[in-house]
C-alpha positions in Angstrom: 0.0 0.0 0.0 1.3 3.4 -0.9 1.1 6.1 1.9 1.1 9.6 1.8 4.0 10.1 4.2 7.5 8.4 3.6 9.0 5.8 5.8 11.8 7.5 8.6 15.1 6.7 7.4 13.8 7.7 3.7 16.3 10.1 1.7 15.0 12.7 -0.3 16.5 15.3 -2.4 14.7 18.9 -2.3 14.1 21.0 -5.4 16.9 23.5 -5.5 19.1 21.3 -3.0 22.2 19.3 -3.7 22.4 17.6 -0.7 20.3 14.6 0.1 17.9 15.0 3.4 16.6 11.8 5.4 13.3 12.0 7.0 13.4 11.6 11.0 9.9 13.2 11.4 6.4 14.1 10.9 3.7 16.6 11.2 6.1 19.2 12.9 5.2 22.6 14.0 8.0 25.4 14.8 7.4 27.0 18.5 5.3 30.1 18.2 3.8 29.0 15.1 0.7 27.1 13.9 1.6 25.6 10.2 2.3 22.3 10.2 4.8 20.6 8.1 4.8 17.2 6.8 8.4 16.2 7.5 11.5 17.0 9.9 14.7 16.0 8.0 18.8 16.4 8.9 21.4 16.2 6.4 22.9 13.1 4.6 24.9 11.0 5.6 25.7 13.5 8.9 22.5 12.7 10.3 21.7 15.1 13.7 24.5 17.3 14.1 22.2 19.8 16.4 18.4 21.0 16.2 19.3 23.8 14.4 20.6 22.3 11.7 17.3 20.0 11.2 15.4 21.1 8.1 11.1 21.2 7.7 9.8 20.5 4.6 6.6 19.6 2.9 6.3 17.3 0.5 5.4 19.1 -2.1 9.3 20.9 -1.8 10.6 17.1 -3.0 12.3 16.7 -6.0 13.1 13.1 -6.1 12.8 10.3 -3.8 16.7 8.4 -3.6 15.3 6.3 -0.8 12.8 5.0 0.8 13.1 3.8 4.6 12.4 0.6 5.6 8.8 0.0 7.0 7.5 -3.3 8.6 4.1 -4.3 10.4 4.2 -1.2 13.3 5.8 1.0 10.6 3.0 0.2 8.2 0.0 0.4 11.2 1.9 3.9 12.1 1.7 4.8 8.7 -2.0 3.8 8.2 -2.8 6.1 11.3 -0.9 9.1 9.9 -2.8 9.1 6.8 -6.4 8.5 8.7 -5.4 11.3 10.8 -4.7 13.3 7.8 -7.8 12.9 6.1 -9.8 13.3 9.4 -8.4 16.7 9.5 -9.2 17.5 6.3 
């Protein structure tokens, strides 16, 4: 089944970037703000260097999909709920 969201661990390359970004998160707000973004992401292959260096993005700023993260039976069920959730807000 194809989900909306990618799996965590999934490495993605943004339009504009040159630098690949692996998703670590979803559905993340800033403090003091209310938009929502689909995904938290840090740098490839670094990984977390600090907080401030994490990057949000929405999926609509992907360019290209290099990998996608591994996802088994609790991945997939998570994944099921995100997209629910999603559409329940909708």
């Amino acid at each position: 089944m194809e989900h909306k969201y990618l799996p965590v661990g999934s490495v993605v390359l943004l339009k504009g970037a040159t630098q690949g970004v692996v998703v670590i998160g979803y559905c993340i707000t800033e403090e003091g703000s209310s938009e929502v973004w689909d995904y938290l992401g840090c740098a490839y292959p670094v990984g977390v260097l600090s907080s401030d260096k994490n990057l949000l993005f929405n999926r609509d700023q992907i360019e290209k999909v290099v990998f996608k993260g591994y996802l088994d039976k609790e991945g997939e069920d998570f994944m099921k709920a995100l997209d629910e959730s999603e559409r329940a807000s909708s």
